[in-house]
C-alpha positions in Angstrom: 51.3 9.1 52.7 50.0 7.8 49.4 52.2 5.5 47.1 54.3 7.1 44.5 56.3 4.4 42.9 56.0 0.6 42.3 59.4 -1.1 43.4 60.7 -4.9 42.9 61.5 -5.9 46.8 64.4 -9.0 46.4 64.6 -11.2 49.7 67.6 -13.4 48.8 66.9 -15.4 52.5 69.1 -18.3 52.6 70.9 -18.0 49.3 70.9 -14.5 49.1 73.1 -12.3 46.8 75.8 -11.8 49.2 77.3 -14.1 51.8 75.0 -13.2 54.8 72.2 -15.4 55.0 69.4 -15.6 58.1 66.3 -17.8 58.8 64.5 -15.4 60.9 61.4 -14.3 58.9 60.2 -11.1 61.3 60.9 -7.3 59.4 63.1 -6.5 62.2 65.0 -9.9 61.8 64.9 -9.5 57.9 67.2 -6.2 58.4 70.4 -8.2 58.4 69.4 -9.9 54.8 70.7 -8.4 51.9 67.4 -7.1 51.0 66.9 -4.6 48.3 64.0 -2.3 47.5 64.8 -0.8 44.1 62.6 0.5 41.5 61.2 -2.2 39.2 63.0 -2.5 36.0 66.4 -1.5 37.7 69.8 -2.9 38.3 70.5 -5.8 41.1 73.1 -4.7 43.4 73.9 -6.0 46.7 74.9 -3.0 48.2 71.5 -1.0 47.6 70.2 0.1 51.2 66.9 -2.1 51.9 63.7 0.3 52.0 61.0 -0.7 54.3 58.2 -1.2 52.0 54.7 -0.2 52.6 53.5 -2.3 54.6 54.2 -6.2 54.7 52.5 -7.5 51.8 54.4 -10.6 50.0 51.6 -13.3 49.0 50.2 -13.8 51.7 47.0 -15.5 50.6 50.2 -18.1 48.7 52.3 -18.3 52.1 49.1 -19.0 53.9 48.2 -21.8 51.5 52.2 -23.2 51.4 51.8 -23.6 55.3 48.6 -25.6 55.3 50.1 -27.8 52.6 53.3 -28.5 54.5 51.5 -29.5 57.9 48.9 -32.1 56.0 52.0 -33.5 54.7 53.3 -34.2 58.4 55.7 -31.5 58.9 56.0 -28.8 61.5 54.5 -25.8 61.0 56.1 -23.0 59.1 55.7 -19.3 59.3 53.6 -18.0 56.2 56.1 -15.0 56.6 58.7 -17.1 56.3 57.5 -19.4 53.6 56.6 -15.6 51.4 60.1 -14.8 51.8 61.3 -17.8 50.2 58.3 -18.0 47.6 58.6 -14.6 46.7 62.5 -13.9 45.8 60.9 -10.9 43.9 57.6 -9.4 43.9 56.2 -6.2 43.4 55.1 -3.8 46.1 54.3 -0.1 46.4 56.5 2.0 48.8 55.3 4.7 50.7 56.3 8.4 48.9 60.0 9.8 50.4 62.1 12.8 49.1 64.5 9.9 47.6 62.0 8.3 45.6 61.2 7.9 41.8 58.2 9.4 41.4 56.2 7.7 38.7 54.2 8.6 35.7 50.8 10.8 35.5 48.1 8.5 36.6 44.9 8.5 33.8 42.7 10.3 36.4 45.2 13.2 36.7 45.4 13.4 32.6 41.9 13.8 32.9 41.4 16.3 35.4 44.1 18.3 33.7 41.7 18.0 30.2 39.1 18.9 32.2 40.1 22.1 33.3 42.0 22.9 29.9 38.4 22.3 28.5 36.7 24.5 31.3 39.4 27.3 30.4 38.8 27.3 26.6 34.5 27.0 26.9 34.8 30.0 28.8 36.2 31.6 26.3 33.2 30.7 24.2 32.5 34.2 23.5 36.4 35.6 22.6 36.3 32.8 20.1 33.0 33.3 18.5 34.5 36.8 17.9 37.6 35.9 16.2 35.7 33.7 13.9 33.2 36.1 12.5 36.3 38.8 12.2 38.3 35.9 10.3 35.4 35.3 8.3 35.0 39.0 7.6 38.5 39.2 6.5 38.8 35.9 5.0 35.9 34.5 3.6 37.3 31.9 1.6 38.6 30.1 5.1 34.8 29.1 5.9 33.2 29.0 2.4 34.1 25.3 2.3 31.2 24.6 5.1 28.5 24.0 2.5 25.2 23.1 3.3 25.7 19.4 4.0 28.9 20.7 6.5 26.1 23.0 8.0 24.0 19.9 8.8 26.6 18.3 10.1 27.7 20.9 12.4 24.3 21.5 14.0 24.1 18.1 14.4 27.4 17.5 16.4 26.3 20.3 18.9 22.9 18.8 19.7 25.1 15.1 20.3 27.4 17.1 22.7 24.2 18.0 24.6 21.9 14.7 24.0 24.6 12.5 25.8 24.2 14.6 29.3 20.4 13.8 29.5 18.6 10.9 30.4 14.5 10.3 30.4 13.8 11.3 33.4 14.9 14.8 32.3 12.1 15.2 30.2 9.5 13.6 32.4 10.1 16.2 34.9 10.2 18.9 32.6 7.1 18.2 30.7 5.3 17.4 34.2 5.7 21.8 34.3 5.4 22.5 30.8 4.3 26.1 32.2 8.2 27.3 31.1 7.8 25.6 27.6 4.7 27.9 27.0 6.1 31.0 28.3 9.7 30.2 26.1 7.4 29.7 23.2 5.6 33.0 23.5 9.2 34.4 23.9 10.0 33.1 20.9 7.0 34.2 18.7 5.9 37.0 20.7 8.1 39.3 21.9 11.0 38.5 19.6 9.1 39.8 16.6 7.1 42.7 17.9 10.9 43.7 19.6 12.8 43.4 15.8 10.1 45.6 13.7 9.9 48.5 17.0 13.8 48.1 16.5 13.6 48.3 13.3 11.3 51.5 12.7 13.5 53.5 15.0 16.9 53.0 13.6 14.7 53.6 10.3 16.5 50.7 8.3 15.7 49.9 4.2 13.4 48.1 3.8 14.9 44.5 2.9 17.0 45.1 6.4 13.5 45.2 8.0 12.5 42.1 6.2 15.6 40.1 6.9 15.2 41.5 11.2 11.6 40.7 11.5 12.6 37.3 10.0 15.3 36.6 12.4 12.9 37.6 15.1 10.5 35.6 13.6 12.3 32.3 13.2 12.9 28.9 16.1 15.5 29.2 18.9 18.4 28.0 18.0 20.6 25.0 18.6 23.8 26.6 20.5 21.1 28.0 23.2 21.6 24.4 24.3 25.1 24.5 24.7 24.9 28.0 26.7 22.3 26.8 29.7 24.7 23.7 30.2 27.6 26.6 30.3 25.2 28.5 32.8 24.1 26.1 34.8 20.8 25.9 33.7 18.3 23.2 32.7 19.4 21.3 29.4 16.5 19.6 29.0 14.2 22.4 29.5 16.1 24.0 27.4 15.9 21.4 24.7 12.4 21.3 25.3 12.0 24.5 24.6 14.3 24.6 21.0 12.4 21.6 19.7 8.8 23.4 20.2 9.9 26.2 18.9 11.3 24.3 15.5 8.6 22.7 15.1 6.1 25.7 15.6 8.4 27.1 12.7 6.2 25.5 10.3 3.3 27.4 11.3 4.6 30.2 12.9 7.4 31.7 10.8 5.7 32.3 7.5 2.2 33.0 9.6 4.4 36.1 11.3 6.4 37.1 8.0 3.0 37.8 6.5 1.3 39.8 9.2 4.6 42.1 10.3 6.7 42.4 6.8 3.3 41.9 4.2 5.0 38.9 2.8 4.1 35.4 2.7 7.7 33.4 3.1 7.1 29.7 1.4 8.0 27.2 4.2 8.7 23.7 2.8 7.0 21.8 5.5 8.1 18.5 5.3 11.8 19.7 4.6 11.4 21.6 7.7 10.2 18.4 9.5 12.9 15.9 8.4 15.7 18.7 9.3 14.3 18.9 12.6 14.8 15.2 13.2 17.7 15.3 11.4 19.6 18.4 13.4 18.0 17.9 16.1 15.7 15.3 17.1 17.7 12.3 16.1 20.8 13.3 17.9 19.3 14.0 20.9 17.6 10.7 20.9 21.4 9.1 19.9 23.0 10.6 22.5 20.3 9.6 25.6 20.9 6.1 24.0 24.3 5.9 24.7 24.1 7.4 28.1 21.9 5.0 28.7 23.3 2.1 27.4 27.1 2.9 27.1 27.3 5.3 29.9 31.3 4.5 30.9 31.7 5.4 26.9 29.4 8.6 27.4 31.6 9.3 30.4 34.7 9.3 28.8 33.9 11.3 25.7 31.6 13.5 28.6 35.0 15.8 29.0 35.2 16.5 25.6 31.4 17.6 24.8 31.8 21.3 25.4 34.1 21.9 23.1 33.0 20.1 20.5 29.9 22.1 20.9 31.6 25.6 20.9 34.1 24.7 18.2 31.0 23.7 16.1 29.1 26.9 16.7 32.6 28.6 15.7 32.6 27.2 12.5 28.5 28.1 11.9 29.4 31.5 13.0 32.3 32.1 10.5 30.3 30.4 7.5 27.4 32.4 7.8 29.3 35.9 8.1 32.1 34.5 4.8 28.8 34.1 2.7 27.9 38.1 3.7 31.2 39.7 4.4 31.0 42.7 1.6 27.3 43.8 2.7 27.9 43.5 6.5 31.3 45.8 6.5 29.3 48.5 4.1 26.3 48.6 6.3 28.2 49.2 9.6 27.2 50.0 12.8 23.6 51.5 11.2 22.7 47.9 11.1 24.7 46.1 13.6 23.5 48.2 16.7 19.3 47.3 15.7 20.5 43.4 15.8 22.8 43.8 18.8 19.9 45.1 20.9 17.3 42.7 19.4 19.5 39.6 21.4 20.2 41.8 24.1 17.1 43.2 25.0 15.4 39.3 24.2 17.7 38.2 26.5 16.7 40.7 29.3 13.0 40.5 29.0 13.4 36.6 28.7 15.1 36.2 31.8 12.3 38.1 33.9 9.2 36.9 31.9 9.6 33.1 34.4 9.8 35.3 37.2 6.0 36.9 37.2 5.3 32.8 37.0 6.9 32.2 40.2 9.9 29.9 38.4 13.3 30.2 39.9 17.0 31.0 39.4 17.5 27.9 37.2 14.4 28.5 34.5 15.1 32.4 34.2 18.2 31.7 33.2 17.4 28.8 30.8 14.3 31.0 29.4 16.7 33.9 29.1 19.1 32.4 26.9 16.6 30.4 24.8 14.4 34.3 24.2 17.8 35.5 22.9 19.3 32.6 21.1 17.6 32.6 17.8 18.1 30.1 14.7 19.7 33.1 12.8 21.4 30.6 10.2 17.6 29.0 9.9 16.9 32.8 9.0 19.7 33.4 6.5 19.0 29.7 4.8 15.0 30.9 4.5 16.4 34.7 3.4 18.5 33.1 0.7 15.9 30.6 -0.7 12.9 33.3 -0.6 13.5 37.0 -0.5 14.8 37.7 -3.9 16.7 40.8 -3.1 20.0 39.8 -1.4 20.2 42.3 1.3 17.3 40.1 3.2 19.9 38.0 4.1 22.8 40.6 5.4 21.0 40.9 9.1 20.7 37.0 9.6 24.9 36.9 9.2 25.2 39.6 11.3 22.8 38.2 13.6 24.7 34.8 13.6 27.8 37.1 15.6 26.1 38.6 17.3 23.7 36.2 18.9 26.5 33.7 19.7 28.3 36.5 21.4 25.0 37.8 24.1 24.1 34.5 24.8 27.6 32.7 25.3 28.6 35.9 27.7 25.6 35.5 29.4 26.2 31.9 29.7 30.0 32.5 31.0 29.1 34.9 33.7 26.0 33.0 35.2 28.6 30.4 35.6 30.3 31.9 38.0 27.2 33.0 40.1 25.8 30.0 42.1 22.3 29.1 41.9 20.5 28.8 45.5 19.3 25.1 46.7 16.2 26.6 47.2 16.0 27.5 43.6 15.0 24.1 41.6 14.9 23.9 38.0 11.0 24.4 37.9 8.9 25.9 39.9 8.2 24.6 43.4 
């Protein structure tokens, strides 16, 4: 049975606490000692019962030594049993675990596991929580308008930290030895996502700044919390973070080049601003956080608990911003607008997730390219809205798109958790 409580075993042998005394120094022999076993810390008493303790370990490696000292001085040989009994008048042993024991205090691992699966609860509830922050920030704005843009920053920042410190190099080297995925997330991205927002769009016959501000959302990088959803779903991080960096940094070209040829607009992209926030956001944390699992990986594994939920409670708070800034316009459009945007991440998400398949990738990819086709950079969107469409309503479908993107791609996340991927099925394709 495994040991429950430390107790202080007291051998009184020839001067003991009470008047019988013994030189016998076998367990059985010891019985007629005085001996206690109490719990350490608690108060002598001679008439405490003696508690066999677990096993019969009392210094031995000191008795041992004790012995051979006494016999090169000349005299007779004495039991190292013996000898630990008088050396050790009090030492500390663990007893085995009885109904009549004290049982003792939580060890750390057990604190941990019990975080752990406090964590795991409250993760999969990314999607219930991303909820209740856009509807706060609907009915309270002023709770999230403190998250300016340097907050923002920050924010993205901690989630790609929470995702940099579960990848290593070798991550990368096997995912850019198939950089087949990267391609077809890419064209995901750039491809179908646009063409998908104007068709959607044109059918639910939106004003024409709505249109603007969806194409743009369908025409901007994947965004950062699609990292934090494949590690929900089991699916591969650093593909996945692969795939969000191209995709950022093909925002330079690729967003304004799209703008122009779907909405007859050229949207100014500031280049190098684009660059240094992509090393900023994203880049430099993930390049921090390989270093310390690298380097300081027992630190990385104790703060490894806490990484998802630090990642969802920093999407949370990008959520609730982005809808405060856009509360009026989002409740007067209603659901004329929020059923378009809905579909767009649901339909991306879909499409995305079979697209791997006509490749030949597995389980593990489908999922990852599934999340990252649906995941956009919708506050990217509303940031690029607000500095270059003059007419406000441009930015409305980016804050609605910030709810509503969380929300598809955390759900899918949470139920592909639950479904386990096949051995068979790598990460790449065989």
């Amino acid at each position: 049975m495994a040991p429950t409580a430390a107790y202080a075993w007291v051998a009184p042998a020839w001067r003991g606490c009470g008047a019988t005394t013994t030189t016998t120094t076998t367990p059985a022999a010891a019985a007629t000692v005085p001996a206690v076993c109490r719990p350490a810390g608690a108060a002598r008493s001679c008439a405490s019962p003696w508690v066999r303790p677990a096993g019969w370990r009392v210094g031995a490696g000191a008795a041992a030594a004790a012995a051979a000292a006494a016999l090169r001085a000349g005299g007779r040989p004495v039991a190292a049993s013996r000898l630990a009994t008088v050396a050790s008048r009090r030492v500390a042993i663990t007893a085995s675990a009885s109904s009549s024991e004290v049982p003792r205090a939580p060890e750390p691992a057990a604190v941990v596991s019990g975080f752990v699966k406090a964590s795991t609860f409250f993760t999969n509830l990314f999607p219930v929580w991303t909820a209740a922050c856009a509807l706060l920030g609907l009915a309270k704005p002023s709770a999230f308008l403190w998250l300016t843009t340097p907050y923002f920053t920050l924010s993205l920042g901690m989630l790609m930290l929470s995702m940099g410190i579960t990848l290593t190099v070798e991550d990368f080297r096997r995912v850019l030895a198939r950089f087949g995925a990267v391609i077809i997330g890419f064209l995901g991205c750039y491809g179908l996502m646009p063409l998908l927002a104007l068709a959607l769009a044109k059918v639910f016959k939106l004003p024409v700044d709505y249109v603007a501000g969806l194409v743009l959302v369908g025409s901007v990088n994947g965004g950062q919390a699609s990292n934090l959803s494949t590690f929900i779903a089991k699916g591969d991080v650093a593909l996945s973070v692969v795939m969000t960096t191209a995709t950022t940094l093909g925002a330079i070209v690729m967003t304004p080049l799209l703008a122009q040829l779907l909405i007859g607009a050229v949207v100014p992209v500031d280049a190098l601003g684009i660059a240094t926030s992509t090393i900023q956001v994203v880049l430099l944390p993930i390049a921090v956080g390989m270093a310390l699992n690298r380097y300081a990986n027992r630190l990385v594994r104790a703060v490894l608990p806490f990484s998802p939920v630090v990642g969802v409670f920093a999407t949370c708070l990008l959520v609730g911003s982005s809808v405060a800034q856009c509360a009026g316009p989002i409740l007067a459009a209603g659901w004329a607008l929020q059923l378009p945007i809905m579909l767009l991440h649901l339909m991306g998400g879909v499409i995305g997730y079979y697209l791997p398949s006509l490749a030949g990738y597995g389980e593990v990819v489908r999922r990852t390219t599934a999340i990252e086709t649906a995941m956009k950079s919708s506050a990217f969107g509303f940031l690029l809205a607000s500095l270059h469409f003059a007419n406000f309503a441009a930015r409305v479908p980016s804050a609605v798109s910030v709810v509503w993107m969380a929300i598809i791609g955390s759900t899918m996340a949470v139920v592909w958790r639950y479904i386990p991927v096949a051995k068979k099925d790598g990460r790449t394709k065989a």
